[in-house]
VMD Tcl script that builds the backbone (N, CA, C; Angstrom):
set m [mol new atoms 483]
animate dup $m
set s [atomselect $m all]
$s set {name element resname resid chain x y z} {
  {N N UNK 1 A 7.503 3.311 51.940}
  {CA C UNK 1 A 8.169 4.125 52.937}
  {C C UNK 1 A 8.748 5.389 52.315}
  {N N UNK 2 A 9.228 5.235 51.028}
  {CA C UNK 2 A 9.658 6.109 50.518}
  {C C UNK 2 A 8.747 7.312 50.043}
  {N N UNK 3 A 7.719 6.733 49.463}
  {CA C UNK 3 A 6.460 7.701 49.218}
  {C C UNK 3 A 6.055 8.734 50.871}
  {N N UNK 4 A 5.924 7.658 51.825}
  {CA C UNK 4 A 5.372 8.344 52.383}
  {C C UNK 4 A 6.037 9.545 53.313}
  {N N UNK 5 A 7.974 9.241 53.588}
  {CA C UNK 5 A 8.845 10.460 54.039}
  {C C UNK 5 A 8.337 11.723 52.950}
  {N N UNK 6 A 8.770 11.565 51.428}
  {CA C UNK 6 A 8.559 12.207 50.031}
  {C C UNK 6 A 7.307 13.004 50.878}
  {N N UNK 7 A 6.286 12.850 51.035}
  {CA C UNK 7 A 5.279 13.515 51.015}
  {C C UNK 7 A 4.927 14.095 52.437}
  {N N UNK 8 A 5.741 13.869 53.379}
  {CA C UNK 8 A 5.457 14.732 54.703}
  {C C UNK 8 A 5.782 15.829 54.397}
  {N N UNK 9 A 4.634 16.872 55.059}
  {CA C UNK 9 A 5.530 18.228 55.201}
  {C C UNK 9 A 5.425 19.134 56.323}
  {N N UNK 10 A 4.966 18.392 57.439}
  {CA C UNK 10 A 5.666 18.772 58.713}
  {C C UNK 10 A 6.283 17.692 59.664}
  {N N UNK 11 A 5.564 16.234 58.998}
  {CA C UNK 11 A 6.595 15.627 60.168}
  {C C UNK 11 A 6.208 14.042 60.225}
  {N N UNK 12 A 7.237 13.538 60.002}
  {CA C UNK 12 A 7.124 11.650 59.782}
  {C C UNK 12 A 8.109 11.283 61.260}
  {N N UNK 13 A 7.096 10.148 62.047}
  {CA C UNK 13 A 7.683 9.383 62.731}
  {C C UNK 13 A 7.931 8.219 62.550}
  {N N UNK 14 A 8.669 7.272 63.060}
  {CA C UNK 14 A 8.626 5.912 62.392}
  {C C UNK 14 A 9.213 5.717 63.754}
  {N N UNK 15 A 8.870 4.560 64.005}
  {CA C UNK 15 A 9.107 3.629 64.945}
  {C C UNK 15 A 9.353 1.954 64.638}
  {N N UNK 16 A 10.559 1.516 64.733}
  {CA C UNK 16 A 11.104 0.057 64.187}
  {C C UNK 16 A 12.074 -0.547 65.224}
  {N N UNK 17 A 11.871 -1.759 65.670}
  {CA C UNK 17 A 12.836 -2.388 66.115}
  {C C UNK 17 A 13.886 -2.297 65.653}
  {N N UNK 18 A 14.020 -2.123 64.031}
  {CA C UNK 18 A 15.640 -2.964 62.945}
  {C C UNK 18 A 15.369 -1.143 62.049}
  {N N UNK 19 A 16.694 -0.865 62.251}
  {CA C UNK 19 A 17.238 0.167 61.454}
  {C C UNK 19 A 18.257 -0.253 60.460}
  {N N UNK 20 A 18.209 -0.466 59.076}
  {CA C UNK 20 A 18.996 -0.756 58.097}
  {C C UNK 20 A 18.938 -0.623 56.653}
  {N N UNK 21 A 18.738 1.165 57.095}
  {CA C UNK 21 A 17.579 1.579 55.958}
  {C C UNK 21 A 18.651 1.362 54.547}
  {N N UNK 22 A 18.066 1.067 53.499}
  {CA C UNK 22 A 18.520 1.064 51.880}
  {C C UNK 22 A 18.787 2.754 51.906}
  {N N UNK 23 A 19.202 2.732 50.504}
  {CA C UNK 23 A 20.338 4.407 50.193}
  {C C UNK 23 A 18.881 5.030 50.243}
  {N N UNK 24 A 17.683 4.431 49.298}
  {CA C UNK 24 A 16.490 5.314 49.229}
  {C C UNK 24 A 15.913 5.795 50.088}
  {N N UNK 25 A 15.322 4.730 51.309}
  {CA C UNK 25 A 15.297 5.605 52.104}
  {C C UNK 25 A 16.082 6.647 53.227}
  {N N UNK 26 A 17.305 6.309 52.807}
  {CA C UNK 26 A 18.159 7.438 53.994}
  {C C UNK 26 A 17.911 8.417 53.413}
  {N N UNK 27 A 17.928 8.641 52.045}
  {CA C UNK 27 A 17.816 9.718 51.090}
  {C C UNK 27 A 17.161 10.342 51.749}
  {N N UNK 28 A 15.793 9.816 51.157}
  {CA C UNK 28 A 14.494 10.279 52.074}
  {C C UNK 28 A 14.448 10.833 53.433}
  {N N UNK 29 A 15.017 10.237 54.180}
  {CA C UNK 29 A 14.954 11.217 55.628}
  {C C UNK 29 A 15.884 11.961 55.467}
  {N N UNK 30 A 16.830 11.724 55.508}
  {CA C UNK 30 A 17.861 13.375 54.980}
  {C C UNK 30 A 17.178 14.475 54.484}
  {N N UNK 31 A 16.746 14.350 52.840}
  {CA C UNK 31 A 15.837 15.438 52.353}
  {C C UNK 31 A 14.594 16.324 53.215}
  {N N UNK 32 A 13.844 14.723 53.571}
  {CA C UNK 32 A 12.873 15.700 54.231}
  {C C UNK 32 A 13.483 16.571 55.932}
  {N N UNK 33 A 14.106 15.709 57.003}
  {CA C UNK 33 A 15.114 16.659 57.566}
  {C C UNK 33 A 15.468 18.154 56.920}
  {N N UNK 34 A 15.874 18.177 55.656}
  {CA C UNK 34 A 16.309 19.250 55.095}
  {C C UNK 34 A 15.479 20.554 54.879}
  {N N UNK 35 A 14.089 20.120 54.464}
  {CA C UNK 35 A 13.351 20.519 54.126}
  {C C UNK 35 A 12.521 21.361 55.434}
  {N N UNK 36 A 12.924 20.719 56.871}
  {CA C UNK 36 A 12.553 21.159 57.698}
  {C C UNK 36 A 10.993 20.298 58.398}
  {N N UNK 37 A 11.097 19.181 58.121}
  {CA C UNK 37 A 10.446 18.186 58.216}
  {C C UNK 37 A 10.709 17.464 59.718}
  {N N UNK 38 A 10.099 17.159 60.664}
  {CA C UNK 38 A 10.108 17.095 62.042}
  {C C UNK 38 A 10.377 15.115 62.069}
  {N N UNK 39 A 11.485 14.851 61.240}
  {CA C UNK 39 A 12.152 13.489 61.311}
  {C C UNK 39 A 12.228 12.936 63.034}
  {N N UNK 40 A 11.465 12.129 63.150}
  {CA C UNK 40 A 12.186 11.679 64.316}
  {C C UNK 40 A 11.863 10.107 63.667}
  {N N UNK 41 A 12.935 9.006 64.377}
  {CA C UNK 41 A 13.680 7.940 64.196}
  {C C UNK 41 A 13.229 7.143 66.260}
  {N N UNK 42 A 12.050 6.337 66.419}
  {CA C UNK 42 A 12.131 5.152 67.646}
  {C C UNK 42 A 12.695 4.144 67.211}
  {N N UNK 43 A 14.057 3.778 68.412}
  {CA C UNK 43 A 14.128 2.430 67.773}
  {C C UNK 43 A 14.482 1.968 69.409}
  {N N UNK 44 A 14.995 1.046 69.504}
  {CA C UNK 44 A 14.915 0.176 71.208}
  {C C UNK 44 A 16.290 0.369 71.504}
  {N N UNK 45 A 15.905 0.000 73.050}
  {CA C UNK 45 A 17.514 0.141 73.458}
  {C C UNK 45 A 17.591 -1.141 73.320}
  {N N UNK 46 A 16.758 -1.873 74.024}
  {CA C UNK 46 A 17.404 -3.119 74.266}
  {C C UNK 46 A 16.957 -4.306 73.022}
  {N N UNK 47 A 18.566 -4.766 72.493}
  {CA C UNK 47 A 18.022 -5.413 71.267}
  {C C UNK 47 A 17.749 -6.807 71.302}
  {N N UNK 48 A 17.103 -7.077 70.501}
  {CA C UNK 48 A 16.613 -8.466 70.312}
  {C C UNK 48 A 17.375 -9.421 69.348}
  {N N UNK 49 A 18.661 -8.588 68.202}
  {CA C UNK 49 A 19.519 -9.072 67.129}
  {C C UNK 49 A 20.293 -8.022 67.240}
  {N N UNK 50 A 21.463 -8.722 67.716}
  {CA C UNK 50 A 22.877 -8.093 68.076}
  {C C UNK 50 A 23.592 -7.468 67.008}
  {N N UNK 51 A 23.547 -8.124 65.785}
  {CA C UNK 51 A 24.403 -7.964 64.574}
  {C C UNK 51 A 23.360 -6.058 64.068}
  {N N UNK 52 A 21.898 -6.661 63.935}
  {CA C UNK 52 A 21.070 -5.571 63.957}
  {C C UNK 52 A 21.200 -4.165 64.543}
  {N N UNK 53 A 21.356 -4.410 65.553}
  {CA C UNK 53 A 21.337 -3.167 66.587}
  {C C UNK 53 A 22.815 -2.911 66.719}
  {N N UNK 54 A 23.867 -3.567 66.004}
  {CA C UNK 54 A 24.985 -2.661 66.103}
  {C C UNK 54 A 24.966 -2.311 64.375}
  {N N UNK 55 A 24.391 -2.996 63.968}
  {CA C UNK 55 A 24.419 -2.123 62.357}
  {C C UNK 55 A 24.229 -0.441 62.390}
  {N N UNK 56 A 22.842 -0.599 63.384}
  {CA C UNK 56 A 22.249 0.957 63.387}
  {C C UNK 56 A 23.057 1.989 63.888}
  {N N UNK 57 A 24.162 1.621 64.675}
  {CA C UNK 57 A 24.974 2.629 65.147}
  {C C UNK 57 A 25.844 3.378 63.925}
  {N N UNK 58 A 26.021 2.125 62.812}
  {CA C UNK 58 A 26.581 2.647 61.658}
  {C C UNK 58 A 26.274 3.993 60.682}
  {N N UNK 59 A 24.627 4.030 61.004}
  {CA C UNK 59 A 23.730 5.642 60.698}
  {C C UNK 59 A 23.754 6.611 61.303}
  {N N UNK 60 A 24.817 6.237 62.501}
  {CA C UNK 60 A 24.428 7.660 63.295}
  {C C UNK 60 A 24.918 9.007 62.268}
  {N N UNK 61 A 25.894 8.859 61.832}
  {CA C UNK 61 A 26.935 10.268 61.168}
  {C C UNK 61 A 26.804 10.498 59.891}
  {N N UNK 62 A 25.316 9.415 59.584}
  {CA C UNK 62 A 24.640 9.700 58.289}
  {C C UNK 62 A 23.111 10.350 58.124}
  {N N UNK 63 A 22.824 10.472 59.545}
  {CA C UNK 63 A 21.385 10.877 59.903}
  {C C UNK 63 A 21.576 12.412 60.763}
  {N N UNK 64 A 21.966 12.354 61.789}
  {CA C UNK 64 A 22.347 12.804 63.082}
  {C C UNK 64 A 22.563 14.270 62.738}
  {N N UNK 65 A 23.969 14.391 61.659}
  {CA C UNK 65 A 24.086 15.910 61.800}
  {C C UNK 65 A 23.201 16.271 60.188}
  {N N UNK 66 A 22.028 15.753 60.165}
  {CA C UNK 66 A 21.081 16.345 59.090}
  {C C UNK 66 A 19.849 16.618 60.036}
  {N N UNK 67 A 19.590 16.685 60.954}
  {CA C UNK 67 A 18.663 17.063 61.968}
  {C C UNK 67 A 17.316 16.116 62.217}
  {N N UNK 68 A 17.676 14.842 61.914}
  {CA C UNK 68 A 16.824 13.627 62.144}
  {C C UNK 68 A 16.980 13.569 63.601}
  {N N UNK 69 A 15.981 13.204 64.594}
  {CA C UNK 69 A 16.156 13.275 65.677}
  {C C UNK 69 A 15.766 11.641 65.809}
  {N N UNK 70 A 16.752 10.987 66.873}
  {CA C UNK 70 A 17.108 9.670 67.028}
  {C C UNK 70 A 16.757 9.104 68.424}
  {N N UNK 71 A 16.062 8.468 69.028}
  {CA C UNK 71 A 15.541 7.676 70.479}
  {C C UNK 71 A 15.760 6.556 70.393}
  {N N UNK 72 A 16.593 6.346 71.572}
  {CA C UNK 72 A 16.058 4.960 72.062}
  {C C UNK 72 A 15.461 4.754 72.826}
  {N N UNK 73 A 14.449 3.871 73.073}
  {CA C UNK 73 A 13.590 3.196 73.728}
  {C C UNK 73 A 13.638 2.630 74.939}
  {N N UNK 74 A 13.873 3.475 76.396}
  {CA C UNK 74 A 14.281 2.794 77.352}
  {C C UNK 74 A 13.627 2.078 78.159}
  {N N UNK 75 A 11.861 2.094 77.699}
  {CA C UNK 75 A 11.402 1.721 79.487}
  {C C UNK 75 A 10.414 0.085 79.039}
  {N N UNK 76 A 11.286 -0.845 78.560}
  {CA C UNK 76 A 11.531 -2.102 78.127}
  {C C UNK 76 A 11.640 -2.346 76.848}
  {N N UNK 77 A 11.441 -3.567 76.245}
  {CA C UNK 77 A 11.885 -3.876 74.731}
  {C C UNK 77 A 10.409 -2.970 73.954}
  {N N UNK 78 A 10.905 -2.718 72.915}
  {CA C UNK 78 A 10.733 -2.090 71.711}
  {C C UNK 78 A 10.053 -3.248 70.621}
  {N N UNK 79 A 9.201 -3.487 70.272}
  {CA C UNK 79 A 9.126 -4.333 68.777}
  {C C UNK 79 A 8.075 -3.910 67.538}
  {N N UNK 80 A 7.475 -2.543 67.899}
  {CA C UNK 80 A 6.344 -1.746 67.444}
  {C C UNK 80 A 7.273 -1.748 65.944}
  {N N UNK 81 A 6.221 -1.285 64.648}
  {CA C UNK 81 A 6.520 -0.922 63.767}
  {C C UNK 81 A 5.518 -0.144 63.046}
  {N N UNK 82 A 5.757 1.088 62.905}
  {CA C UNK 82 A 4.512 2.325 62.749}
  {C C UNK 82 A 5.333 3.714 62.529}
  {N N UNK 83 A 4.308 4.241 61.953}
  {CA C UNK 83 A 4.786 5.859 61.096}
  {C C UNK 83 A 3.235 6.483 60.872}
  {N N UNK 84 A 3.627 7.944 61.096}
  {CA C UNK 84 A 2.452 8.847 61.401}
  {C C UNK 84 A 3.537 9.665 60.326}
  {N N UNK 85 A 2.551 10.192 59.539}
  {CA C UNK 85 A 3.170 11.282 58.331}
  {C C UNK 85 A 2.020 12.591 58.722}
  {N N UNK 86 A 2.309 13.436 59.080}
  {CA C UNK 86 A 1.950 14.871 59.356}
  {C C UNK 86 A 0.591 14.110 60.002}
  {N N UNK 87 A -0.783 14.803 59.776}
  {CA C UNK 87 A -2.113 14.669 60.748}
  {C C UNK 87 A -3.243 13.800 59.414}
  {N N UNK 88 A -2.231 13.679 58.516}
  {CA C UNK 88 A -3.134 13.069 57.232}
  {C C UNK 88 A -3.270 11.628 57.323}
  {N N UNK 89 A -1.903 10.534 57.631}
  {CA C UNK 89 A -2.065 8.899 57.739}
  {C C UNK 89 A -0.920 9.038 58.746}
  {N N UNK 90 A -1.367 7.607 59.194}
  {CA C UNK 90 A -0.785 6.754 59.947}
  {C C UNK 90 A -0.344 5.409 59.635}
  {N N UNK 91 A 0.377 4.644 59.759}
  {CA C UNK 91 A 0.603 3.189 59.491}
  {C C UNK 91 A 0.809 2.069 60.444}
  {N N UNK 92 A 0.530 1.058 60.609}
  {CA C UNK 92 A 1.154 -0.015 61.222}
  {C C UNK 92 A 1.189 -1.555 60.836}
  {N N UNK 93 A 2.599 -2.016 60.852}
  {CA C UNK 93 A 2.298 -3.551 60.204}
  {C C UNK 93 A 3.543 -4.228 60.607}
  {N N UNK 94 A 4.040 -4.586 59.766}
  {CA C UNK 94 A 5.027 -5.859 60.801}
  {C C UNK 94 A 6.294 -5.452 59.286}
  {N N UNK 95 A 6.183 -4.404 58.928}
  {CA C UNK 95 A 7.932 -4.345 58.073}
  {C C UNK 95 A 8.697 -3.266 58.842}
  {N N UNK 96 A 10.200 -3.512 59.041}
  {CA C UNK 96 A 10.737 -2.914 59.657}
  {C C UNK 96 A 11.575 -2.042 58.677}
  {N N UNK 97 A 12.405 -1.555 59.141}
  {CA C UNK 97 A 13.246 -0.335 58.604}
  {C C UNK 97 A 14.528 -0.976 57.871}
  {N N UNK 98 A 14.761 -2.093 57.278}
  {CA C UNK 98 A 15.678 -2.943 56.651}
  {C C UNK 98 A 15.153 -3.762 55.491}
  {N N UNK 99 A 16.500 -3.722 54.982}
  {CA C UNK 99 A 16.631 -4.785 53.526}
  {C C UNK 99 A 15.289 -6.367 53.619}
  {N N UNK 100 A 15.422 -6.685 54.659}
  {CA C UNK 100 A 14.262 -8.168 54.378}
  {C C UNK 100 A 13.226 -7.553 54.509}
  {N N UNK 101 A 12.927 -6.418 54.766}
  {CA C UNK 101 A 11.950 -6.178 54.938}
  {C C UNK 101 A 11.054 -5.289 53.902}
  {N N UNK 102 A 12.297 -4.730 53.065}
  {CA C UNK 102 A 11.674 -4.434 51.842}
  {C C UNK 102 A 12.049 -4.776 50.566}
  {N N UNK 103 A 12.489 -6.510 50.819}
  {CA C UNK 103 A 12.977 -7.404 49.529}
  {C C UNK 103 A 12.585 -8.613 49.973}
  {N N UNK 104 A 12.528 -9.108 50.554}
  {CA C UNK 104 A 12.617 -10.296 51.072}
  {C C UNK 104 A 11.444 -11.199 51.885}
  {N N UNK 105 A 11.278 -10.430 53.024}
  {CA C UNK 105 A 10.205 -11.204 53.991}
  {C C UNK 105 A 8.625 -10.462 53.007}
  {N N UNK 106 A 8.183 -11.440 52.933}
  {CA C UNK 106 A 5.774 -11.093 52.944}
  {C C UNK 106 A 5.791 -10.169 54.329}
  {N N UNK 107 A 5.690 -8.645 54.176}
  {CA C UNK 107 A 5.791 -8.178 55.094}
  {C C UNK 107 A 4.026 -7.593 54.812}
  {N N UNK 108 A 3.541 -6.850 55.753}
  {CA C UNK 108 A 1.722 -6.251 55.295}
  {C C UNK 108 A 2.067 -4.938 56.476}
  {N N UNK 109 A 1.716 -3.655 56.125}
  {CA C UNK 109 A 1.669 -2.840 56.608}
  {C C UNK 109 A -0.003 -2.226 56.321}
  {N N UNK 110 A -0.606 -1.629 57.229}
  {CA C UNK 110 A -1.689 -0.936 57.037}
  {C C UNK 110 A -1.741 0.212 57.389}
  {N N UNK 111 A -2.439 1.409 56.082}
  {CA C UNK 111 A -2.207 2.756 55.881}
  {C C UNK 111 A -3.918 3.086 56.050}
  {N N UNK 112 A -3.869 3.966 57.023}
  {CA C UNK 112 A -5.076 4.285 57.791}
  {C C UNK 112 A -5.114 5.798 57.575}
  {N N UNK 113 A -6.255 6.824 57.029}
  {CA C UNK 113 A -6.324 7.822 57.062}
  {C C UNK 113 A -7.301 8.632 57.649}
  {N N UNK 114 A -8.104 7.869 59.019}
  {CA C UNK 114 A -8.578 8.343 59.779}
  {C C UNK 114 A -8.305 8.784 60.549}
  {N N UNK 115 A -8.948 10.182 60.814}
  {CA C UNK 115 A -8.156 11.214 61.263}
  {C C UNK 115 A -8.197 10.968 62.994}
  {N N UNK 116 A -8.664 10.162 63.877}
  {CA C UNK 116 A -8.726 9.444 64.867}
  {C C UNK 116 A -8.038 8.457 64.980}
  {N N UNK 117 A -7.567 7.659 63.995}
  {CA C UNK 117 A -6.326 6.401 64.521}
  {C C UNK 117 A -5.359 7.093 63.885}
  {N N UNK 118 A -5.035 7.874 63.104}
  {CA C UNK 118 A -3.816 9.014 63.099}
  {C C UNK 118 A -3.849 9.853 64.461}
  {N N UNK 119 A -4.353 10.529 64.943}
  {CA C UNK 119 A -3.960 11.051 66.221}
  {C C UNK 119 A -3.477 10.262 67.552}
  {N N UNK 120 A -4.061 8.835 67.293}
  {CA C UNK 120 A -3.599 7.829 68.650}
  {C C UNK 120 A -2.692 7.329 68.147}
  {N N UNK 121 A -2.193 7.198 67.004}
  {CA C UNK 121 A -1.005 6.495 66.908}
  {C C UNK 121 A 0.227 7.471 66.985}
  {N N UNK 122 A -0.250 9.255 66.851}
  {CA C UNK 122 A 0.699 9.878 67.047}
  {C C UNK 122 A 0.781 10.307 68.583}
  {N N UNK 123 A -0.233 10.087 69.098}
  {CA C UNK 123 A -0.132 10.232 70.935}
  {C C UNK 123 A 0.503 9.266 71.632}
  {N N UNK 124 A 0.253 7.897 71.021}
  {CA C UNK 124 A 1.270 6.916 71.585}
  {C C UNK 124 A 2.688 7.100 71.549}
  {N N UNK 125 A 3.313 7.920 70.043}
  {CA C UNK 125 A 4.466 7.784 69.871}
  {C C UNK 125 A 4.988 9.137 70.710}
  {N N UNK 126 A 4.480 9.850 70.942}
  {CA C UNK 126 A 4.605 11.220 71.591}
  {C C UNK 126 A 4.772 10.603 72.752}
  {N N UNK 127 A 4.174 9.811 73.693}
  {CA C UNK 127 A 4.285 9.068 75.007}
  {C C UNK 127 A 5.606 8.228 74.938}
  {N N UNK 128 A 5.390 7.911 73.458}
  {CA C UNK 128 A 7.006 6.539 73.914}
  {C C UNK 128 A 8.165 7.516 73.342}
  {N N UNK 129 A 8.006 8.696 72.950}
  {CA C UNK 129 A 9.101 9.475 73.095}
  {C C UNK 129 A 9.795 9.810 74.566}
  {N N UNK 130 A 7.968 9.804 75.049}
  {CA C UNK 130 A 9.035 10.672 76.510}
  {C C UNK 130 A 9.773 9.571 77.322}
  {N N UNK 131 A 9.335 8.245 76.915}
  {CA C UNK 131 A 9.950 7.366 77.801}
  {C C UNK 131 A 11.338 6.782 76.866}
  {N N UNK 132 A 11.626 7.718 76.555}
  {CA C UNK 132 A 13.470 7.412 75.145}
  {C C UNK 132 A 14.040 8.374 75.672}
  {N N UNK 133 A 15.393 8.059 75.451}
  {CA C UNK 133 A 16.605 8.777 75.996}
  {C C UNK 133 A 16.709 9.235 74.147}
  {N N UNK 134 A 17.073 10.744 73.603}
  {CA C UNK 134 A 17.192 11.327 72.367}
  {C C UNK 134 A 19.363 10.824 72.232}
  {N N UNK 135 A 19.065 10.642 71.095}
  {CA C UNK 135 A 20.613 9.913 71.168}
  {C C UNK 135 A 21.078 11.581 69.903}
  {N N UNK 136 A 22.459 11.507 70.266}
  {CA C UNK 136 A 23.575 12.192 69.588}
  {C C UNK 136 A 24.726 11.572 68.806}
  {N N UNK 137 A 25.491 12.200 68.280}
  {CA C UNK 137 A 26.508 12.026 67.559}
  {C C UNK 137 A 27.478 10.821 68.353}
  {N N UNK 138 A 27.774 11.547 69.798}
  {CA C UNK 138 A 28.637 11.415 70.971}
  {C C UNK 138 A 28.405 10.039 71.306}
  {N N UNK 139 A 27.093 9.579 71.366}
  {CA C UNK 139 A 26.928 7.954 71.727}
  {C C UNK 139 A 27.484 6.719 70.505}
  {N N UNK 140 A 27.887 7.599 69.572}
  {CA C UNK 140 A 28.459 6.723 68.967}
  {C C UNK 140 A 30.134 7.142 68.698}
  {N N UNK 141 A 30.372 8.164 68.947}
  {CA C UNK 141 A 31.881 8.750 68.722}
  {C C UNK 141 A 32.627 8.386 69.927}
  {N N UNK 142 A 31.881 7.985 71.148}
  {CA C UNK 142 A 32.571 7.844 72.696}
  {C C UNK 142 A 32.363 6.516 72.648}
  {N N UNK 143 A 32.303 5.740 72.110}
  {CA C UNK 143 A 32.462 3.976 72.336}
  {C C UNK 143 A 33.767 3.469 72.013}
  {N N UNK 144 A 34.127 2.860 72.292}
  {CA C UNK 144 A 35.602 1.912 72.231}
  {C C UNK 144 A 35.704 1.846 70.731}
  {N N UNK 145 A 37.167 1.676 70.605}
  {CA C UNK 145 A 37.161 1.703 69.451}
  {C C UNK 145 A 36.404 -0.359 68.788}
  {N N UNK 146 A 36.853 -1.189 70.105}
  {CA C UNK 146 A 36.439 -2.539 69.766}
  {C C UNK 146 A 35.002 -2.151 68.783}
  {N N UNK 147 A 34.091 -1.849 70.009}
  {CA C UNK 147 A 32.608 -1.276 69.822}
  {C C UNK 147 A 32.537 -0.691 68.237}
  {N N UNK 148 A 33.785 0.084 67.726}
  {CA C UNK 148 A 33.333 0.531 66.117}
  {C C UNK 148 A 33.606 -0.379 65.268}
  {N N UNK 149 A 34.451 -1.139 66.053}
  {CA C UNK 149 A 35.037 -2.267 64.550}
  {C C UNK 149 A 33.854 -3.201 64.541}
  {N N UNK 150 A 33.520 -3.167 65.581}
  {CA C UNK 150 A 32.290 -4.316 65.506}
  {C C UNK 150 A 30.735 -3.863 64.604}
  {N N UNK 151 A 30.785 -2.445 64.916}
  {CA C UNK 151 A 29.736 -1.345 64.125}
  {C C UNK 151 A 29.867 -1.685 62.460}
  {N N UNK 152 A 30.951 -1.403 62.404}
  {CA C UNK 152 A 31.673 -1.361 60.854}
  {C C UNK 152 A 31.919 -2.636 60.353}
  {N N UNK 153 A 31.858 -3.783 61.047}
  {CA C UNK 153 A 31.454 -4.914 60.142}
  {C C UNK 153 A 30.288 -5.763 60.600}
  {N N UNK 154 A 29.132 -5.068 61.378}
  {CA C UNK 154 A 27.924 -5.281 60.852}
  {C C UNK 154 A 27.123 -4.595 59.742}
  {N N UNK 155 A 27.662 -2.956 59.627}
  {CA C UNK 155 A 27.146 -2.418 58.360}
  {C C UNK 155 A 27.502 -3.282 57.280}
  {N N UNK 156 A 28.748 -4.131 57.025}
  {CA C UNK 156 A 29.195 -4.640 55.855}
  {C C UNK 156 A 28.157 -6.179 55.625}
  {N N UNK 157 A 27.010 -6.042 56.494}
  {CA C UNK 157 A 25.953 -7.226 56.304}
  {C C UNK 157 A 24.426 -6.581 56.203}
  {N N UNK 158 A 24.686 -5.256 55.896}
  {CA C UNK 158 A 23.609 -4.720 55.963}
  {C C UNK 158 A 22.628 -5.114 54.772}
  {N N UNK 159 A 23.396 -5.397 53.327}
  {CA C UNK 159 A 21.868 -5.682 52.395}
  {C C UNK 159 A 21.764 -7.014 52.614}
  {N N UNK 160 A 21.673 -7.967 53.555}
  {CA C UNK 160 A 21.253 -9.192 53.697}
  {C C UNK 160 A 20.533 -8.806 55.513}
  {N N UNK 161 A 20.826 -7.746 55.851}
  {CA C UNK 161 A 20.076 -8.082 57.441}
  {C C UNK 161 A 18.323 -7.333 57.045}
}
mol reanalyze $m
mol bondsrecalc $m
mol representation Tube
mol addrep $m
């Protein structure tokens, strides 16, 4: 995952149920963000692991104001896991955007560089963009404060989720 943000240079999508990225890869999307790299971040609205999906709220104010652009997934559950790096590869496999998934679980991802299942996998995600609400800073700064304490000690389970 890390190789493949590193080497975009107009634009990595990723699409994951579980956001709980390690320091390396936040790195990674930050930089390339920086670089002017067309970061966008699918993940679901509606979650399937509670502890999970309030972890991710914990990234918002670590992603957000570096110009990573953030969706959720509104028009039913979410469980895809796939990344299109500029018009060169595409990926899809069953590791998600978290610690078990890049320590832990036998995860298999497949890296495809045909230039035809790279374009459908980036037309799909272009489609399940339009059906995501683009999230901000604000969806996580306007929640109760209950809602942050609960944020802030699921991040504190993040290298085991």
């Amino acid at each position: 995952f890390v190789h493949a943000i590193h080497s975009a240079r107009k634009r990595v999508w990723i699409a994951s149920p579980y956001f709980v990225p390690d320091i390396q890869v936040l790195s990674a999307l930050k930089l390339a963000a920086l670089k002017g790299v067309d970061v966008r971040l699918l993940l679901p609205e509606k979650p399937d692991h509670r502890i999970v999906h309030l972890a991710s709220f914990s990234y918002y104010p670590n992603i957000l104001p570096f110009g990573i652009k953030l969706y959720r997934y509104t028009a039913g559950f979410m469980h895809q896991k796939v990344f299109v790096v500029d018009s060169a590869y595409a990926a899809v496999g069953t590791a998600n955007l978290d610690n078990r998934s890049f320590r832990l679980n036998f995860e298999i991802t497949l890296i495809d560089f045909d230039p035809e299942f790279v374009k459908a996998v980036a037309d799909m995600l272009d489609a399940d963009f339009s059906r995501s609400r683009r999230v901000d800073l604000t969806d996580y700064t306007r929640k109760s404060p209950l809602f942050k304490f609960a944020v802030r000690s699921a991040r504190l389970l993040a290298p085991i989720l």
